[in-house]
C-alpha positions, 0 to 999 in steps of 0.5 A: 485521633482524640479531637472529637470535639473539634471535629464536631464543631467544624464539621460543616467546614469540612464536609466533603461534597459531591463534585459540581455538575453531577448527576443522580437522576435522568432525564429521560432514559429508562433501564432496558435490556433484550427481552428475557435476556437480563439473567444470560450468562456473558452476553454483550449487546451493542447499542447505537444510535445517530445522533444529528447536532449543529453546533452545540455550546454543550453536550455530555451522555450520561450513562450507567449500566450493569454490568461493565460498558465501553463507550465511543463516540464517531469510533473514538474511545471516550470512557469505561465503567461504570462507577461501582455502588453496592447491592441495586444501586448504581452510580451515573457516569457523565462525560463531556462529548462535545470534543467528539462531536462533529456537525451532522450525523454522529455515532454514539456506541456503547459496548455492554457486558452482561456477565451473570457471574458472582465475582468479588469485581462486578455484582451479579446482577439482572443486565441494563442500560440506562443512557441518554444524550443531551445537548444544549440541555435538550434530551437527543437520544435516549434509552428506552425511547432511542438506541438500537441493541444487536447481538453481534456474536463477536465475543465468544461466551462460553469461556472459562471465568478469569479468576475465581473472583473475576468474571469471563476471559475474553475470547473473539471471532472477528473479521477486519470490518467487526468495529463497523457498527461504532465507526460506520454511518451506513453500517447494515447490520447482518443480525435483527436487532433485539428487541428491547424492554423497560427493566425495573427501575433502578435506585440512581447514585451521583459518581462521586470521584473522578474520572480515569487516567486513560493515558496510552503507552506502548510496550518495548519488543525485548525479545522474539514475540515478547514485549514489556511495558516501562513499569507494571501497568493496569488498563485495556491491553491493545495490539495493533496487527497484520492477518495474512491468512486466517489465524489465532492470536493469543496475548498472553501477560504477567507482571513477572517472567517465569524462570526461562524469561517467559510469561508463565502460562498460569502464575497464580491460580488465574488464566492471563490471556485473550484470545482472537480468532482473525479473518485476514485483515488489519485490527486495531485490538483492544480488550474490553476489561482491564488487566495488569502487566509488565510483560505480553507474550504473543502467541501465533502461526509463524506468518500468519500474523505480523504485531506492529505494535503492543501498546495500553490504554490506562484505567487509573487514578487520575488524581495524584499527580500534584504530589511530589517527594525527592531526596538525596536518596534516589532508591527512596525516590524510586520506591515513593514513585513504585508506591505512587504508581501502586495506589494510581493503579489500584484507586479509582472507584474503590480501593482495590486490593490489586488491579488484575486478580481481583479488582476487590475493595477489601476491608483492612486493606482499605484502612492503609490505602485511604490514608494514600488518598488524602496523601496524595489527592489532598482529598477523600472522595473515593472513601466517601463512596468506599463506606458508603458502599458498606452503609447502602444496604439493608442487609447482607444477603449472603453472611451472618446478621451484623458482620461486614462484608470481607470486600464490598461491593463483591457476591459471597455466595460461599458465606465466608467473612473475615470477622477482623476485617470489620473491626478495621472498618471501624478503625478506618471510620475514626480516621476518615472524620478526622480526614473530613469531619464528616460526622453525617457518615458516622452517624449514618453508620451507627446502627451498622456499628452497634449490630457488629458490637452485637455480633461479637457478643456470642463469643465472648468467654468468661475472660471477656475474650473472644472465642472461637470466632466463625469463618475466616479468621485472619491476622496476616498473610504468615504463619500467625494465621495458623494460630487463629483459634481458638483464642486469638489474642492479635484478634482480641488486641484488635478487638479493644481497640475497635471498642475504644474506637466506638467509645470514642465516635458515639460517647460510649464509655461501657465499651471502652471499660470493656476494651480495658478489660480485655487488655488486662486479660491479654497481658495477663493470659498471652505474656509469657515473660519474653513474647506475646503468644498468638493463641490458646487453644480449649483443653478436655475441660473447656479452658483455654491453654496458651501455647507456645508460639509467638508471631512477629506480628502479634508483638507489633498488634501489642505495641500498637493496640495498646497491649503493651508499650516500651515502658512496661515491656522494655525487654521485649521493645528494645528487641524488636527495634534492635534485633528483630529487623528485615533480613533476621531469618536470613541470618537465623536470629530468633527461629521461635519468632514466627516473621512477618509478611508485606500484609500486613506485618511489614507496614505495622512494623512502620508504624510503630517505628514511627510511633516512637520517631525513629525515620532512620531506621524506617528510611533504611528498612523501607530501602530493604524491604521494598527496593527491589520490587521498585526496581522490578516491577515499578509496583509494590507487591502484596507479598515480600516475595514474587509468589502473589499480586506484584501490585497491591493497593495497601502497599501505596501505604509507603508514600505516606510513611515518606511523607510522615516520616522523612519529609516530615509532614507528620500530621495534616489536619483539614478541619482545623486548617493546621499541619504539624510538622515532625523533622529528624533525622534520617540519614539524608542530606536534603529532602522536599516535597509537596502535599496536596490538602484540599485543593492548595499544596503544603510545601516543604523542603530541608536541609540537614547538617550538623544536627540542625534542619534549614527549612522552608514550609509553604502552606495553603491561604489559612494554614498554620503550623506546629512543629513537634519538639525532637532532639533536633534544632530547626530553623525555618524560613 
């Protein structure tokens, strides 16, 4: 984390640049929508046009609107987005159509939503399009000059929102010919067509990460009227089905069944259904947004409506499939896959918090899930556009100057920010140069560094401590987020080490003075000889008076932050390796210990383990912690219980940890073409894998017998390797 120097030096090695034949400009097509209807809440207008191609050696539409489309060509789906960028900028999307193309007439439609809405998921927004067509280089239909618009009415638009941080829930009134207009050539629209105008143009963005997974799968009938999916899934959620009589057909879906083997009607503050008002007919349904879920429910007049089949369409990362892990362990195999499927489903334009709630790229969150990109992806792409998003715009409309967005890109009309997820954000940067030697990126984001440097300024007290930060400060999901004000110690831990981290990107040596300082001032006012106490509170005098309660997470921010190590606090140390382990509570070990949660305790309790090489006892605490919710859902949860999101993106963070830690690829370092390899043992007989770096793969497979490891190492034209000394004897091949 230190090699600043080399990184600079390499940097133009390593720059990580926007795919081939991408696109940030049009040709010819111009933002439109309905006439005074950009600010319409929940409207959806469906463009069309014919195009005529002979044979064509290309062919591709490029597209972007606000705020989601749906786009088919000759009635085949061929793709959804678009891209998300930040406030008034928006990323192309172009896709290869030529497969879909068939000589003469041809049906390009585009399904636009324009959902007015604030949502931590798609900005609020004046509604558009800007599409075009191109073959063989030559413009054939664009907006702005071709495409009709029609209202069609098939959506009904005053609906409740589906979360508090989503926009509509989706309810239709169909007949059986309602894809007419996508499908059929001779479709004679019922409705005039809007009337269409050039809206302001709009700042353009290449997209910058690939494409979707959109795979298809169908659900298994488990029970009267109840379907499951192999494993928790995210995507478009399609039912193919018979309408004898005019009838109501409700989906109802969730990760998890309720107590009576039943999706439960509203688990988590949300509304997971969609509603169909049917005319006699068959339909081929499928929804217009993604969701995620294990289960689907059906909901109709007892023979009104025969389901054939319950199937989804995808929308995941289609970028981590080259990575491979296998053990002599298959419960660590099925978590590796749980924690695969977790991030493919939580990483495609963004990192997502959870594909279903939310859809939000949150801070802190992002700092875990990015360390999954490179890990599985070889790559770094979709945190280029993740923190470039933060770095785009000129301010942030609706928080307090010089403070960061809690999730972005997201509408925060309630001004509310967490403080600490933007010291994350700093931490994330070290490491994304490391990953990429993008020093361009760092340096860009200088001026938005330093104004958060300000911001914390005011609340500095006479101990050099923050004090009494604004908003929603947070520590983690557990009882250390009662223990918040008015010193937080966790937060001033994160704090030093967001300045050390500064220090280090811009050559600031003031601030990593500052951030020594306060470790002293931490050790000195929050050590109370046996834990680290949370927080202290300001008496009748205005002075800070520690209380008495101590977290299991604030020991780990300690550890970590460079707080405390094992040589200085011994006691405390060999307590929380030996003693303070998944399964305490139960057991009632240590009460006055307050434990930790999945978020983000769990994962920095992995990473000081792994700070001092101890894999066995990672490999055994990760078969506790997070077998089950593999074995359940497929997915690793946002909580260690059932209560929240079963499908979390920080939670991928496991693929990294086994690739670390029980494969023993400890480091890969791009930008000096270099891997270093730690191997110890860790309970298993033999244990391969591979890595992607780039667009080559690092190899490894082992066997351990007898305190020696047989290994094989493979690396990408170029790598070298360096193997960390450990008690163990290794032999290579």
């Amino acid at each position: 984390m230190k090699r600043l120097f080399v990184l600079l030096l390499l940097a133009s090695v390593c720059f990580i640049s926007k795919a081939q034949g991408e696109h940030a400009a049009f040709i010819k097509a111009k933002p439109v929508w309905s006439e005074n209807r950009e600010e319409e809440k929940n409207l959806f207008l469906s463009f069309r046009e014919i195009v005529e191609v002979g044979r064509v050696k290309e062919a591709a539409i490029r597209l972007t609107a606000s705020c989601d489309y749906r786009l088919r060509v000759n009635g085949e789906f061929v793709g959804h987005g678009p891209c998300v960028a930040a406030h008034d900028f928006y990323r192309i999307d172009s896709y290869d159509i030529k497969p879909y193309l068939r000589r003469g007439a041809n049906i390009i439609a585009i399904e636009v939503a324009g959902y007015n809405v604030p949502s931590y998921y798609l900005l609020d927004q004046p509604s558009f399009l800007q599409a075009e067509v191109v073959a063989d280089g030559k413009v054939v239909a664009a907006t702005g000059s071709e495409f009709k618009a029609y209202a069609l009415d098939q959506r009904v638009a005053d609906v409740p929102k589906f979360s508090f941080q989503r926009p509509s829930t989706e309810e239709y009134v169909l007949k059986a010919d309602y894809l007419e207009w996508a499908t059929n050539k001779s479709w004679e629209p019922k409705v005039d067509p809007e009337k269409l105008v050039v809206q302001s143009d709009k700042t353009l963005l290449a997209r910058g990460v690939a494409y979707p997974d959109y795979r298809i799968h169908k659900a298994e009938l488990v029970a009267k009227n109840l379907y499951k999916f192999a494993t928790n899934s995210s995507g478009f959620l399609r039912a193919k089905v018979r309408v004898a009589k005019p009838a109501q057909l409700t989906l109802r879906f969730d990760e998890i069944l309720g107590e009576d083997g039943r999706v439960m009607e509203r688990r988590i503050k949300w509304k997971p259904y969609i509603i169909y008002e049917l005319q006699a007919g068959e339909y081929e349904l499928e929804s217009f947004e993604p969701y995620t879920m294990q289960y689907v429910e059906i909901f109709a007049e007892e023979g009104a409506v025969v389901v054939e089949e319950i199937s989804m369409r995808d929308y995941c990362n289609s970028d981590c499939k080259r990575a491979k892990f296998e053990s002599s362990n298959g419960d660590l195999n099925s978590i590796f896959e749980a924690a695969r499927e977790t991030y493919r489903q939580n990483a495609l334009d963004i990192y997502m918090d959870c594909p279903s709630r939310e859809r939000a790229g949150w801070l802190c969150d992002s700092y875990f899930t990015s360390r999954v990109e490179f890990a599985l992806s070889g790559k770094s792409r979709i945190e280029r556009n993740f923190i470039e998003n933060f770095l785009l715009p000129k301010e942030f409309k609706d928080i307090d100057k010089g403070m960061l967005p809690m999730c972005y890109p997201a509408d925060h009309r309630n001004r509310n920010y967490i403080p600490n997820w933007a010291m994350w954000f700093v931490l994330e940067l070290e490491e994304y140069l490391e990953r990429t030697g993008d020093r361009a990126t760092i340096d860009r984001a200088r001026t938005r560094i330093y104004e958060l440097v300000e911001f914390f300024k005011p609340y500095l007290n006479d101990d050099g401590l923050l004090e009494k930060l604004p908003k929603w400060v947070f520590v983690e999901w557990s009882f250390a987020n009662k223990l918040v004000q008015d010193v937080s110690f966790p937060s001033n831990m994160l704090y030093a080490e967001m300045l050390d981290v500064v220090s280090r990107l811009y050559g600031d040596k003031a601030l990593a003075l500052q951030a020594a300082n306060i470790r002293k001032e931490i050790r000195k006012q929050s050590f109370d000889g046996e834990y680290f106490i949370d927080n202290a509170v300001l008496n009748e005098k205005g002075y800070a008076v520690p209380t008495k309660h101590h977290t299991e997470v604030c020991q780990y921010y300690a550890f970590l932050f460079g707080v405390a190590t094992p040589e200085n606090h011994p006691a405390l140390w060999a307590r929380l390796r030996d003693e303070v382990v998944p399964g305490r509570v139960e057991k009632g070990l240590y009460p006055d210990l307050h434990p930790i949660n999945a978020f983000i305790g769990s994962y920095l309790r992995l990473e000081l383990l792994s700070k001092y090489g101890l894999s066995k006892q990672i490999l055994d605490e990760s078969i506790a912690t997070y077998k089950a919710m593999a074995d359940r859902t497929g997915t690793l949860w946002e909580s260690l219980r059932s209560n929240a999101s079963c499908n979390h993106g920080f939670a991928s963070h496991l693929t990294n940890v086994l690739y670390r830690d029980v494969l023993g690829v400890y480091e890969v370092l791009p930008c000096e073409r270099k891997v270093r390899l730690r191997f110890i043992d860790s309970g298993l007989e033999w244990c391969k894998g591979a890595v992607p770096v780039g667009d080559g793969l690092i190899e490894v497979e082992w066997q351990y017998r007898s305190g020696e490891f047989d290994a094989k190492v493979k690396l990408p034209i170029g790598y070298t390797y360096e193997i960390i000394p450990t008690d163990y004897k290794v032999r290579l091949k």
